[in-house]
LUMMARZA-772913 format. One record per atom (N, C-alpha, C): residue number from 1; residue in three letters; atom name; x, y, z. Coordinates in steps of 0.1 Angstrom, whole numbers, padded with zeros to 4 digits. Example, Ala and Ser with C-alpha at 12.3 -4.5 7.8 and 13.67 -1.06 7.14 Angstrom:
BEGIN
<atom><pos>1</pos><code>ALA</code><site>N</site><x>0132</x><y>-0057</y><z>0078</z></atom>
<atom><pos>1</pos><code>ALA</code><site>CA</site><x>0123</x><y>-0045</y><z>0078</z></atom>
<atom><pos>1</pos><code>ALA</code><site>C</site><x>0132</x><y>-0033</y><z>0078</z></atom>
<atom><pos>2</pos><code>SER</code><site>N</site><x>0128</x><y>-0022</y><z>0071</z></atom>
<atom><pos>2</pos><code>SER</code><site>CA</site><x>0137</x><y>-0011</y><z>0071</z></atom>
<atom><pos>2</pos><code>SER</code><site>C</site><x>0129</x><y>0000</y><z>0079</z></atom>
This chain:
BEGIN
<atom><pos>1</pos><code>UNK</code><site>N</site><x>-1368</x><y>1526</y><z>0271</z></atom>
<atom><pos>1</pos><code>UNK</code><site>CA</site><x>-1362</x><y>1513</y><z>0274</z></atom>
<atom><pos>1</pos><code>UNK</code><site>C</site><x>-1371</x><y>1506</y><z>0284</z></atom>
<atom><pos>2</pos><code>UNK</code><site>N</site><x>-1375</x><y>1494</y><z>0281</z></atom>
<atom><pos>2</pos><code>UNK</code><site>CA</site><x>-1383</x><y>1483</y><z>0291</z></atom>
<atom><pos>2</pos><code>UNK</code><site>C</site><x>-1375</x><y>1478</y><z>0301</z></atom>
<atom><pos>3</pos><code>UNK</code><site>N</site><x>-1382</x><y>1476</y><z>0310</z></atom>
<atom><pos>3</pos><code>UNK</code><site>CA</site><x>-1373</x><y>1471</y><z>0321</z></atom>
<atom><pos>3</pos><code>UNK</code><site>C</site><x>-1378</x><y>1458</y><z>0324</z></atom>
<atom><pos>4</pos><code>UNK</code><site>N</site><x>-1374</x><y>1449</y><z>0330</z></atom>
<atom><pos>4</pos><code>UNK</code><site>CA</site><x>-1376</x><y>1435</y><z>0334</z></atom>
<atom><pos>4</pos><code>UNK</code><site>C</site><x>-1390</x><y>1439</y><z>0343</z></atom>
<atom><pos>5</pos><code>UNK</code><site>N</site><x>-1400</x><y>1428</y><z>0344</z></atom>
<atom><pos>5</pos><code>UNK</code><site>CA</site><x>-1409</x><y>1431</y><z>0358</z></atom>
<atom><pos>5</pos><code>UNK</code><site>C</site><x>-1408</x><y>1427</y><z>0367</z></atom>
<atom><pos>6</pos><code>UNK</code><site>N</site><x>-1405</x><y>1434</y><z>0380</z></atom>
<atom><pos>6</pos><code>UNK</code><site>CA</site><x>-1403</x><y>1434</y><z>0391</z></atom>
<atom><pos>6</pos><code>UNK</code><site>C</site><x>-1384</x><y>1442</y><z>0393</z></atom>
<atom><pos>7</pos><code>UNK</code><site>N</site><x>-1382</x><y>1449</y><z>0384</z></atom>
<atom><pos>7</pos><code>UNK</code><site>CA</site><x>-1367</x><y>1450</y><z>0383</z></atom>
<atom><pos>7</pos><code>UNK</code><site>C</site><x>-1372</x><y>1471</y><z>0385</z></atom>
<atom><pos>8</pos><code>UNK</code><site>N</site><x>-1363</x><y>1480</y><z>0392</z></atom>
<atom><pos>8</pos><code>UNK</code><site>CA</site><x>-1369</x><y>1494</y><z>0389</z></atom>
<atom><pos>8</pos><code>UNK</code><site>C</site><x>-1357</x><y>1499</y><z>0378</z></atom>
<atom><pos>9</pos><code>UNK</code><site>N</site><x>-1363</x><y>1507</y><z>0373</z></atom>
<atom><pos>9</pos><code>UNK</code><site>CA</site><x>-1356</x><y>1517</y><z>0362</z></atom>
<atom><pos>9</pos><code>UNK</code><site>C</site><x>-1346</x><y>1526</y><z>0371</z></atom>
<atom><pos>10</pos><code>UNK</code><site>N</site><x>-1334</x><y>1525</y><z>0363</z></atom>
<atom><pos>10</pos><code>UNK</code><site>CA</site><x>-1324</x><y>1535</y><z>0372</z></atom>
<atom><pos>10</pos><code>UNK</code><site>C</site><x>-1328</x><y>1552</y><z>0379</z></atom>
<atom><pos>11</pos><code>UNK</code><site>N</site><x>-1321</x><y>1556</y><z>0384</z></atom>
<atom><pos>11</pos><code>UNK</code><site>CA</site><x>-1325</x><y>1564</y><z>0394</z></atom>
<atom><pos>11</pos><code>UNK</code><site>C</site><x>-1325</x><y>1577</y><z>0379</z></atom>
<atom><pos>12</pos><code>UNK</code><site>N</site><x>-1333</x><y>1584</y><z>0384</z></atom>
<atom><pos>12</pos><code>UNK</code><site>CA</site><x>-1332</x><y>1599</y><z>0376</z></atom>
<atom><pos>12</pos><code>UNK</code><site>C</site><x>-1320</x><y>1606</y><z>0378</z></atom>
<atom><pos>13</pos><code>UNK</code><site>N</site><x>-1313</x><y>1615</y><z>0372</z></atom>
<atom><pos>13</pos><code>UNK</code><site>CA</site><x>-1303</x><y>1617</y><z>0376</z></atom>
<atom><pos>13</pos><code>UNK</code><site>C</site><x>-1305</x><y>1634</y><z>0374</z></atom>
<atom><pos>14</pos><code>UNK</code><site>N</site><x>-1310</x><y>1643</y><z>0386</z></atom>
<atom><pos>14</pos><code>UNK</code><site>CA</site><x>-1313</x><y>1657</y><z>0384</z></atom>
<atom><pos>14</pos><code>UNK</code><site>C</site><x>-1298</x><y>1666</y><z>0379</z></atom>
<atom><pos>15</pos><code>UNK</code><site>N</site><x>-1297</x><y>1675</y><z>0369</z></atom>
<atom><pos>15</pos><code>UNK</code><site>CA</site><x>-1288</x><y>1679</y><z>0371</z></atom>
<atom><pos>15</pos><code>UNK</code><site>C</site><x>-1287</x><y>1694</y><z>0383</z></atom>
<atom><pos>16</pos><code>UNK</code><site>N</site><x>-1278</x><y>1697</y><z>0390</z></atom>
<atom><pos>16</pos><code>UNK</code><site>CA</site><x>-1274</x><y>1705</y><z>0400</z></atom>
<atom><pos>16</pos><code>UNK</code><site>C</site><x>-1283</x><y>1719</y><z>0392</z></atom>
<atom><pos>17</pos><code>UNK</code><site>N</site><x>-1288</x><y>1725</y><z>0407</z></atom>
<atom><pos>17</pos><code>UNK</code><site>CA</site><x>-1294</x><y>1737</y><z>0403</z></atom>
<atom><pos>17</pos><code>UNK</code><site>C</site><x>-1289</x><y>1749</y><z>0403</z></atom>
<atom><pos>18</pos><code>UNK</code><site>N</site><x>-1289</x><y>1755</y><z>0392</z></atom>
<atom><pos>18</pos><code>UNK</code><site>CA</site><x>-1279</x><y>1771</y><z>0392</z></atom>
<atom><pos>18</pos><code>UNK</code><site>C</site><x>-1288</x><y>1780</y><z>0398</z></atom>
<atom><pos>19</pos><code>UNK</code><site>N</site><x>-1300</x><y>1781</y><z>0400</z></atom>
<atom><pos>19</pos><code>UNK</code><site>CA</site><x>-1305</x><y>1799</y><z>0408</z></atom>
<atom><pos>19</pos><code>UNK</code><site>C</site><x>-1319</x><y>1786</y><z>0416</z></atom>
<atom><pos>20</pos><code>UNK</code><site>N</site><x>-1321</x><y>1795</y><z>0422</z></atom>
<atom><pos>20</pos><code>UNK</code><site>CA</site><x>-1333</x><y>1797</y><z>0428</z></atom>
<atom><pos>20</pos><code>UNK</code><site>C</site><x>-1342</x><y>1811</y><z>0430</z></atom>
<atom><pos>21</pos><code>UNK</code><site>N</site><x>-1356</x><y>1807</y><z>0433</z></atom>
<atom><pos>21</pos><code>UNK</code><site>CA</site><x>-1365</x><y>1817</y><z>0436</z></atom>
<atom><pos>21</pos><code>UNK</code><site>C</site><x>-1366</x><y>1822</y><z>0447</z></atom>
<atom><pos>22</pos><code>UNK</code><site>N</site><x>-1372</x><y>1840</y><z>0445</z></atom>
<atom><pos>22</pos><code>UNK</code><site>CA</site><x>-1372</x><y>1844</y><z>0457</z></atom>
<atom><pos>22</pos><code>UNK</code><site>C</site><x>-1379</x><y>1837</y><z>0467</z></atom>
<atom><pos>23</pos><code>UNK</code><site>N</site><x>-1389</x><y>1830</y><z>0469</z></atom>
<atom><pos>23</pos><code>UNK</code><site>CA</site><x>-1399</x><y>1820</y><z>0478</z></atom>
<atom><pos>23</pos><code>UNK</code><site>C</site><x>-1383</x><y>1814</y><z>0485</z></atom>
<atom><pos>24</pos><code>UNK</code><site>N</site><x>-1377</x><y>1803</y><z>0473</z></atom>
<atom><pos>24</pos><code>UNK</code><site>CA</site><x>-1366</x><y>1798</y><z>0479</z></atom>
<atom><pos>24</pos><code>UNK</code><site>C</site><x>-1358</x><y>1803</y><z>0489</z></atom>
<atom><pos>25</pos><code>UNK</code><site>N</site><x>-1355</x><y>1816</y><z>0482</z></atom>
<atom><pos>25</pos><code>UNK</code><site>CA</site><x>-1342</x><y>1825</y><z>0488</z></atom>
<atom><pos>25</pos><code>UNK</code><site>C</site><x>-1349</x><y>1826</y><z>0503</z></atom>
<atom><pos>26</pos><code>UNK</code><site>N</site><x>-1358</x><y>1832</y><z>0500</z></atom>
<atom><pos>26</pos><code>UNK</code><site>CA</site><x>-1362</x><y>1836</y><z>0517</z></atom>
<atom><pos>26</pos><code>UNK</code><site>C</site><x>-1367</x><y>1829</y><z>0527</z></atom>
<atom><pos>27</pos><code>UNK</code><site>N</site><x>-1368</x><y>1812</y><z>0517</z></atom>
<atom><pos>27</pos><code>UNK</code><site>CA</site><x>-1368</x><y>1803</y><z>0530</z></atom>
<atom><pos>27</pos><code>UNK</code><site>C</site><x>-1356</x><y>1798</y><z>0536</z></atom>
<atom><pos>28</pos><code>UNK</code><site>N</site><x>-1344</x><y>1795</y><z>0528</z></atom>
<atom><pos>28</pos><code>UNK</code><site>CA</site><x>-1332</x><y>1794</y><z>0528</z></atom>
<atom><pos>28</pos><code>UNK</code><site>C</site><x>-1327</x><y>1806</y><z>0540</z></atom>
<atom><pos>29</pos><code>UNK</code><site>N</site><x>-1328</x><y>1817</y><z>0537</z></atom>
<atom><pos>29</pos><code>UNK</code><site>CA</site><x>-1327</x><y>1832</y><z>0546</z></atom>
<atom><pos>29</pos><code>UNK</code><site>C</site><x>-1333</x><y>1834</y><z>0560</z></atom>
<atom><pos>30</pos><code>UNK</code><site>N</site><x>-1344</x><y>1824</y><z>0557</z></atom>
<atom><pos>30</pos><code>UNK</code><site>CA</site><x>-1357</x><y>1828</y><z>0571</z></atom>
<atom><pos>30</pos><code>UNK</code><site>C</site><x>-1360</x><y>1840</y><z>0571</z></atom>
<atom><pos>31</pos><code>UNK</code><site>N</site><x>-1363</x><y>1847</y><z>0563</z></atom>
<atom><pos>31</pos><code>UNK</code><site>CA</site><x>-1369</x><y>1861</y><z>0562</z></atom>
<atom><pos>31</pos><code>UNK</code><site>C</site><x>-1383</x><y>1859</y><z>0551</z></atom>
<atom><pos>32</pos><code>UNK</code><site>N</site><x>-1390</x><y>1868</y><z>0549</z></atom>
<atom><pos>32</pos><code>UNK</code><site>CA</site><x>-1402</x><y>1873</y><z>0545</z></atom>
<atom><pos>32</pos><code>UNK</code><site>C</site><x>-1397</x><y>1870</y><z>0528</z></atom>
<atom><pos>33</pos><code>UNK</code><site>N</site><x>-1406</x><y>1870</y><z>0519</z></atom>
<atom><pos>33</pos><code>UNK</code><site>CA</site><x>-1404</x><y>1875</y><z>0507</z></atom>
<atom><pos>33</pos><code>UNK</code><site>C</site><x>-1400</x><y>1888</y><z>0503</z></atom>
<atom><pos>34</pos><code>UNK</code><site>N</site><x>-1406</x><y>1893</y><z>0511</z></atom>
<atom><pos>34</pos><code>UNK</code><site>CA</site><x>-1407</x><y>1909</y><z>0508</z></atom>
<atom><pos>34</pos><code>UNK</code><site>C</site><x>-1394</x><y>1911</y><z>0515</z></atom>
<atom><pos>35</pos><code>UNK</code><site>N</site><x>-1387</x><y>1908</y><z>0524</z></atom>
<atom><pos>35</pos><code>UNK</code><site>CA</site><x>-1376</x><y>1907</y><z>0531</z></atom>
<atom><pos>35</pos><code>UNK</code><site>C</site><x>-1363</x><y>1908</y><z>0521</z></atom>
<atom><pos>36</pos><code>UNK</code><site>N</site><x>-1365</x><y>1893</y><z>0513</z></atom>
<atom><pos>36</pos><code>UNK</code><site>CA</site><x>-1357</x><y>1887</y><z>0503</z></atom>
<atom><pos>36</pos><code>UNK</code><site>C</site><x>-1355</x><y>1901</y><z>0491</z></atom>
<atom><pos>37</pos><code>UNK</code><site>N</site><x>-1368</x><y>1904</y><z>0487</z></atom>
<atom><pos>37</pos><code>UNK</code><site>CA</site><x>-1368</x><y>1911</y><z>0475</z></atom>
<atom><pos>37</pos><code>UNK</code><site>C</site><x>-1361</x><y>1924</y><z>0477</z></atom>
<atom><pos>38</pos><code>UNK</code><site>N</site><x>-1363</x><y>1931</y><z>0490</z></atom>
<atom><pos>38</pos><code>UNK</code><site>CA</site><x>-1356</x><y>1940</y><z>0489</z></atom>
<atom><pos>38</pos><code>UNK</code><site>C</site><x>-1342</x><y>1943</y><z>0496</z></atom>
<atom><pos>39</pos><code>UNK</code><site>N</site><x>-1333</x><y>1928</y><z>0503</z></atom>
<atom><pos>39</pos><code>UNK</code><site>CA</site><x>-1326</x><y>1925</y><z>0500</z></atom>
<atom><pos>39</pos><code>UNK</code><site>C</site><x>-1318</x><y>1931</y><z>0482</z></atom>
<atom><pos>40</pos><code>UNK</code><site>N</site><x>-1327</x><y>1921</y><z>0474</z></atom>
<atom><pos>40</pos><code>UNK</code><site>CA</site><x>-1323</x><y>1921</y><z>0461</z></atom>
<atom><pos>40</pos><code>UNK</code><site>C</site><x>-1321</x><y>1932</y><z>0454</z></atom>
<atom><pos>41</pos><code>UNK</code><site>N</site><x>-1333</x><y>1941</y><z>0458</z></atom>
<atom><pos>41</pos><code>UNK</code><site>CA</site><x>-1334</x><y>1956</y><z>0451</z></atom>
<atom><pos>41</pos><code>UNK</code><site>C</site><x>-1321</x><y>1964</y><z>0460</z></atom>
<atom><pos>42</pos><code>UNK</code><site>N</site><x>-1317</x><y>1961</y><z>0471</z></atom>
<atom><pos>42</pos><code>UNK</code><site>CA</site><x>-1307</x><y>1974</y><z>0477</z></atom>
<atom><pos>42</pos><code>UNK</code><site>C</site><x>-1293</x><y>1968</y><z>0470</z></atom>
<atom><pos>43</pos><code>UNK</code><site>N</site><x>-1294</x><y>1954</y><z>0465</z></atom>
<atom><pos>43</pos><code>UNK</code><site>CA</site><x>-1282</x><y>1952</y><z>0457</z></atom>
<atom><pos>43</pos><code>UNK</code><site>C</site><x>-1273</x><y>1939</y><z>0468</z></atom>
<atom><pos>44</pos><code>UNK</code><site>N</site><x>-1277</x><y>1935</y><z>0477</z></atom>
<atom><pos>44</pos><code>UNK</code><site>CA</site><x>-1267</x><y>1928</y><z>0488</z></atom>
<atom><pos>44</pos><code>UNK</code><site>C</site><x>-1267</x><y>1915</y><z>0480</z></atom>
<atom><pos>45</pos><code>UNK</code><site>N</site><x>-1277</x><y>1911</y><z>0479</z></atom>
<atom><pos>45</pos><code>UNK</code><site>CA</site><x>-1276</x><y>1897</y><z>0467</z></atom>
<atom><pos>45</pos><code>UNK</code><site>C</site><x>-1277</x><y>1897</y><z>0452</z></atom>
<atom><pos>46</pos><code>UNK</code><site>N</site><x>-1267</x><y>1893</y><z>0445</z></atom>
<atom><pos>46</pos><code>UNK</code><site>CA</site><x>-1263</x><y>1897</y><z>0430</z></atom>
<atom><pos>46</pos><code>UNK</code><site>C</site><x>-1284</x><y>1885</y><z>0427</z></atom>
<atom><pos>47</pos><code>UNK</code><site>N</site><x>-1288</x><y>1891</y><z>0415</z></atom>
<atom><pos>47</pos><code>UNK</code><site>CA</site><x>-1302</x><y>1883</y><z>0406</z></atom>
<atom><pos>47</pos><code>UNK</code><site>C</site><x>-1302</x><y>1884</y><z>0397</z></atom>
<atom><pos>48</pos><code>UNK</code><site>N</site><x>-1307</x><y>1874</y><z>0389</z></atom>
<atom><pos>48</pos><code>UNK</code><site>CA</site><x>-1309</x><y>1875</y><z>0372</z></atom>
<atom><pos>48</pos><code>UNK</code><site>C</site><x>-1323</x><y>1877</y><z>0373</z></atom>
<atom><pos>49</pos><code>UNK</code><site>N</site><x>-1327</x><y>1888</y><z>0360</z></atom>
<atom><pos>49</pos><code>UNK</code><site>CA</site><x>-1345</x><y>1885</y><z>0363</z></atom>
<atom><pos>49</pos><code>UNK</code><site>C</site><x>-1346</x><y>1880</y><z>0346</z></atom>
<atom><pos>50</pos><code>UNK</code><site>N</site><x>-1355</x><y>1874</y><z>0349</z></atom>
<atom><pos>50</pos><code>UNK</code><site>CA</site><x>-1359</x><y>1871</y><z>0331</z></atom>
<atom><pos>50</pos><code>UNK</code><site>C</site><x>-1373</x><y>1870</y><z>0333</z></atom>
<atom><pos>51</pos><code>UNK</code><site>N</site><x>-1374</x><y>1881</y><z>0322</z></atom>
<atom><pos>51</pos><code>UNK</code><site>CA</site><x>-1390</x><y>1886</y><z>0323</z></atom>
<atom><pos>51</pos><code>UNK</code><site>C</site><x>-1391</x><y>1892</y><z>0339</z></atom>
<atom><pos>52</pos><code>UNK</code><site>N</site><x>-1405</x><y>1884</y><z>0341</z></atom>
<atom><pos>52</pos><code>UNK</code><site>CA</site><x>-1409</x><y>1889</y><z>0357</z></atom>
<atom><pos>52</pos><code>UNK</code><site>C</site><x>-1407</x><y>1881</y><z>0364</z></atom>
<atom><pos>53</pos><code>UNK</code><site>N</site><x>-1395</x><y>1870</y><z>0364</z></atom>
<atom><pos>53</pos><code>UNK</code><site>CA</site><x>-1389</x><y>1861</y><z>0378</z></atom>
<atom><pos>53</pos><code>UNK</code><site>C</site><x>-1378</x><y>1867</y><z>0380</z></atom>
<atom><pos>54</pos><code>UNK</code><site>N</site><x>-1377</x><y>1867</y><z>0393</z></atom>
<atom><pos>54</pos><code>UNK</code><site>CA</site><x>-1362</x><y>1873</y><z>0399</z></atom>
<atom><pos>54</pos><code>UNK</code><site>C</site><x>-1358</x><y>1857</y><z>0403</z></atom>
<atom><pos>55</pos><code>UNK</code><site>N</site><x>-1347</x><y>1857</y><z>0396</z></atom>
<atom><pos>55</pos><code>UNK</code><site>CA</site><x>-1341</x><y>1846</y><z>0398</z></atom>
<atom><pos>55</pos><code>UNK</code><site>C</site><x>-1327</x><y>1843</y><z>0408</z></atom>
<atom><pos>56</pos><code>UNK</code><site>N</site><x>-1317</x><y>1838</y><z>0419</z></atom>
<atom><pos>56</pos><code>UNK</code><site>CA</site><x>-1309</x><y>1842</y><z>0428</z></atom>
<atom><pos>56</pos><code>UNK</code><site>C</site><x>-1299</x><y>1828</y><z>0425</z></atom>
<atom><pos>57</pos><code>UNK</code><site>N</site><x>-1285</x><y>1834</y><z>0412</z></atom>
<atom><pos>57</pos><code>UNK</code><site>CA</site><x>-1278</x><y>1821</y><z>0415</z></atom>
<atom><pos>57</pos><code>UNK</code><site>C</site><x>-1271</x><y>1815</y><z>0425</z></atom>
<atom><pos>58</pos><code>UNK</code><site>N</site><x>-1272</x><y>1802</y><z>0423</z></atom>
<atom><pos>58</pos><code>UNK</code><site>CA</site><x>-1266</x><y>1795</y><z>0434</z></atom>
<atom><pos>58</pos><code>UNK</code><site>C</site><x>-1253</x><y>1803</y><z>0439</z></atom>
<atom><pos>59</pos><code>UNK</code><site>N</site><x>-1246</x><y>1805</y><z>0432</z></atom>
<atom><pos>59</pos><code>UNK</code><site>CA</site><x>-1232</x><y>1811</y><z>0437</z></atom>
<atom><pos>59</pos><code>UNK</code><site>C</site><x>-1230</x><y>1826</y><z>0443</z></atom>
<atom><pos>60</pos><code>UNK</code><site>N</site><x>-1245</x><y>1831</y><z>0439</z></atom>
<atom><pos>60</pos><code>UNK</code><site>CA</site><x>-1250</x><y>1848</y><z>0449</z></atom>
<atom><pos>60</pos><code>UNK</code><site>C</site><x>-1251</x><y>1843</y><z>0463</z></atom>
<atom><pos>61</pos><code>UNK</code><site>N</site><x>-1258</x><y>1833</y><z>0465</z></atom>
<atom><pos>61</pos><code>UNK</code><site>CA</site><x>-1268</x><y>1831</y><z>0475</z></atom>
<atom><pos>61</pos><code>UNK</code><site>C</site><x>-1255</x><y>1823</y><z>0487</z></atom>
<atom><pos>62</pos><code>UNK</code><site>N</site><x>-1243</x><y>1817</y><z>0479</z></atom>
<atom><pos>62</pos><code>UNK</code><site>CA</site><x>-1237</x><y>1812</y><z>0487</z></atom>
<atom><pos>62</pos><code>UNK</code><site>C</site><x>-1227</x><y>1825</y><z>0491</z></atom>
<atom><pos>63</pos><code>UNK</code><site>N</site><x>-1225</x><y>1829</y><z>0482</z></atom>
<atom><pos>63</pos><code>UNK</code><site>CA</site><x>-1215</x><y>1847</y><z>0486</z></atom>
<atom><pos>63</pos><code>UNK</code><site>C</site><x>-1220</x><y>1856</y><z>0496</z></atom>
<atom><pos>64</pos><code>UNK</code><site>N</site><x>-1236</x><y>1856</y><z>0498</z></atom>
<atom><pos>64</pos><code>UNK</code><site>CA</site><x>-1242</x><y>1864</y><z>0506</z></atom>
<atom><pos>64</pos><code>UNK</code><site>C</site><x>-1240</x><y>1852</y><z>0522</z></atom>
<atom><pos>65</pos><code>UNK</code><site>N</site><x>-1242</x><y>1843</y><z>0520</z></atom>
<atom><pos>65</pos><code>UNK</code><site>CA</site><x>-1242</x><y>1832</y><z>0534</z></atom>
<atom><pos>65</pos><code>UNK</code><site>C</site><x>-1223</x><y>1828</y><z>0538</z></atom>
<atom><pos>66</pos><code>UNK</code><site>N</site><x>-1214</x><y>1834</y><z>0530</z></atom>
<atom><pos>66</pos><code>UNK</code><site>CA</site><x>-1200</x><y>1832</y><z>0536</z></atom>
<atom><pos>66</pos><code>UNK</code><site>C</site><x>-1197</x><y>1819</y><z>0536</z></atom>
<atom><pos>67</pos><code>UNK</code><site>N</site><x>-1203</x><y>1809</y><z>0525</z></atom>
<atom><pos>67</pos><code>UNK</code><site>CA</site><x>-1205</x><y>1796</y><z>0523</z></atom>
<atom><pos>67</pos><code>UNK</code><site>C</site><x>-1199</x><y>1793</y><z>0509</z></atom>
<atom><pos>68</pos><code>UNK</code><site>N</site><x>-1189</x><y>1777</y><z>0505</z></atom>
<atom><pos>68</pos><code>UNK</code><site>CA</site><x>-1190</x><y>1775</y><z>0491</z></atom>
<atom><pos>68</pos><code>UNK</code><site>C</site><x>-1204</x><y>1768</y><z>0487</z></atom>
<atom><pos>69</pos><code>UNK</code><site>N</site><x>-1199</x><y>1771</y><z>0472</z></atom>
<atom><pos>69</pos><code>UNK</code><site>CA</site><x>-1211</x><y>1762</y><z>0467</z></atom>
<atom><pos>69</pos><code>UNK</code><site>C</site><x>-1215</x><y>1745</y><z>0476</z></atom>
<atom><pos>70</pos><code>UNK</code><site>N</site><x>-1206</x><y>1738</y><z>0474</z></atom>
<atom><pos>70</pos><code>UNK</code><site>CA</site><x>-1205</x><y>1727</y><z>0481</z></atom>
<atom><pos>70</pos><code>UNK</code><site>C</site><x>-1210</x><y>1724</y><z>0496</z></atom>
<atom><pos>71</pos><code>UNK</code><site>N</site><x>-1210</x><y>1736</y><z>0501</z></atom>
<atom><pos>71</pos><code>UNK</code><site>CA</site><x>-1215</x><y>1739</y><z>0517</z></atom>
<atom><pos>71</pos><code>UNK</code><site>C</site><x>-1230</x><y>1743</y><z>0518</z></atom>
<atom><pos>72</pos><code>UNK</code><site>N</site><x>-1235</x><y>1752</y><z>0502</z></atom>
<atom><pos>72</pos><code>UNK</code><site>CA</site><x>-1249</x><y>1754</y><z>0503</z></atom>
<atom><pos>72</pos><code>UNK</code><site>C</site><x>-1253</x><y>1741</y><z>0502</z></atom>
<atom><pos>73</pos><code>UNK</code><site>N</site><x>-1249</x><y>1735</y><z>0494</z></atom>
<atom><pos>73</pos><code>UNK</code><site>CA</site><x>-1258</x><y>1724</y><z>0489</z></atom>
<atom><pos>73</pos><code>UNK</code><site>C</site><x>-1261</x><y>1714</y><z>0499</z></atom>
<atom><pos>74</pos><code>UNK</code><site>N</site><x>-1254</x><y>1710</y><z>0506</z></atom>
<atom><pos>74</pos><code>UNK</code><site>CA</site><x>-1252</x><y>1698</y><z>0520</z></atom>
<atom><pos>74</pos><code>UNK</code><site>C</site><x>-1264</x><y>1708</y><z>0531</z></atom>
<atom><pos>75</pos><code>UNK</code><site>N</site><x>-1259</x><y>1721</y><z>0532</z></atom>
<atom><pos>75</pos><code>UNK</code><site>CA</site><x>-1269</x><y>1728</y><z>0541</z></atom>
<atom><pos>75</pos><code>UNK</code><site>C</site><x>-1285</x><y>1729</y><z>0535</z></atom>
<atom><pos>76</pos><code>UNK</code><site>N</site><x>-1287</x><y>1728</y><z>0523</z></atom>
<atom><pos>76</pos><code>UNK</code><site>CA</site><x>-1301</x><y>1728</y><z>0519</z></atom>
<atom><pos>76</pos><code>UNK</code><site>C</site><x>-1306</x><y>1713</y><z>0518</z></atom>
<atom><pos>77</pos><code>UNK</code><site>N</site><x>-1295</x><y>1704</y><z>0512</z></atom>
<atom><pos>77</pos><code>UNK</code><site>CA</site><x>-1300</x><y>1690</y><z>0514</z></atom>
<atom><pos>77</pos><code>UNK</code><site>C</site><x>-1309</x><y>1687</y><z>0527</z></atom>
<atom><pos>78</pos><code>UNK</code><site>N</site><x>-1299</x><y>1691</y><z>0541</z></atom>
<atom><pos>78</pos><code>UNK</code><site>CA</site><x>-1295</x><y>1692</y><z>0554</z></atom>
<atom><pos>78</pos><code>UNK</code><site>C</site><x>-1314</x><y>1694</y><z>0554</z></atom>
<atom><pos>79</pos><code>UNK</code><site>N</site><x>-1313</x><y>1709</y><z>0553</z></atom>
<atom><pos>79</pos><code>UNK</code><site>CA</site><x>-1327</x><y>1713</y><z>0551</z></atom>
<atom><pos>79</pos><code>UNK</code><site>C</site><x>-1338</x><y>1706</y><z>0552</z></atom>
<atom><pos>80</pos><code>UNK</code><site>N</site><x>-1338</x><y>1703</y><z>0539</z></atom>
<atom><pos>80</pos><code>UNK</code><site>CA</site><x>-1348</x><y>1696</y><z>0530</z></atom>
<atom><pos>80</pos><code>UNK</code><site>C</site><x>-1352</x><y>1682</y><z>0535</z></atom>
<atom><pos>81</pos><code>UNK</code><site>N</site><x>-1345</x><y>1678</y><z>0543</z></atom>
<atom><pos>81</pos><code>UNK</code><site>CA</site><x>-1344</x><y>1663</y><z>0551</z></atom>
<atom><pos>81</pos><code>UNK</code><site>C</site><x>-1352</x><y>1658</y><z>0562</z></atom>
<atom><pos>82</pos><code>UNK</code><site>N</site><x>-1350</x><y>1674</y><z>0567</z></atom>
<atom><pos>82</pos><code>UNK</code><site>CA</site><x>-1355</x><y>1678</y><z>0582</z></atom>
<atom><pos>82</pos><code>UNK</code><site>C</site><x>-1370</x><y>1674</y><z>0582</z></atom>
């Protein structure tokens, strides 16, 4: 769809993210990667892996932090802002 010129195209609309990566997890965590992973491997945080990503859903990651979903999200926004 064309837009008028000088007019902007509506905003993108991302949909909400169900897992993140270990990189993520462990910046989220403040720990190491290797920190994160074996977190993952002793079992403390539930992961999907598909293939060779270990993947950390959102609703692991809030269960391991004593947080809802709705609390990670504002705390990563929070984050991400900074």
């Amino acid at each position: 769809m064309k837009h008028p010129i000088g007019s902007t195209p509506p905003a993108q609309v991302r949909p909400p993210r169900t897992a993140y990566s270990l990189d993520e997890t462990a910046a989220t965590l403040g720990v190491t990667y290797e920190q994160a992973r074996a977190m993952v491997h002793r079992g403390e945080i539930r992961s999907i892996r598909s293939g060779r990503y270990i993947r950390i859903p959102v609703g692991a990651l809030a269960d391991y932090l004593g947080m809802s979903r709705s609390e990670l999200a504002d705390h990563l926004a929070a984050a991400t802002a900074a």
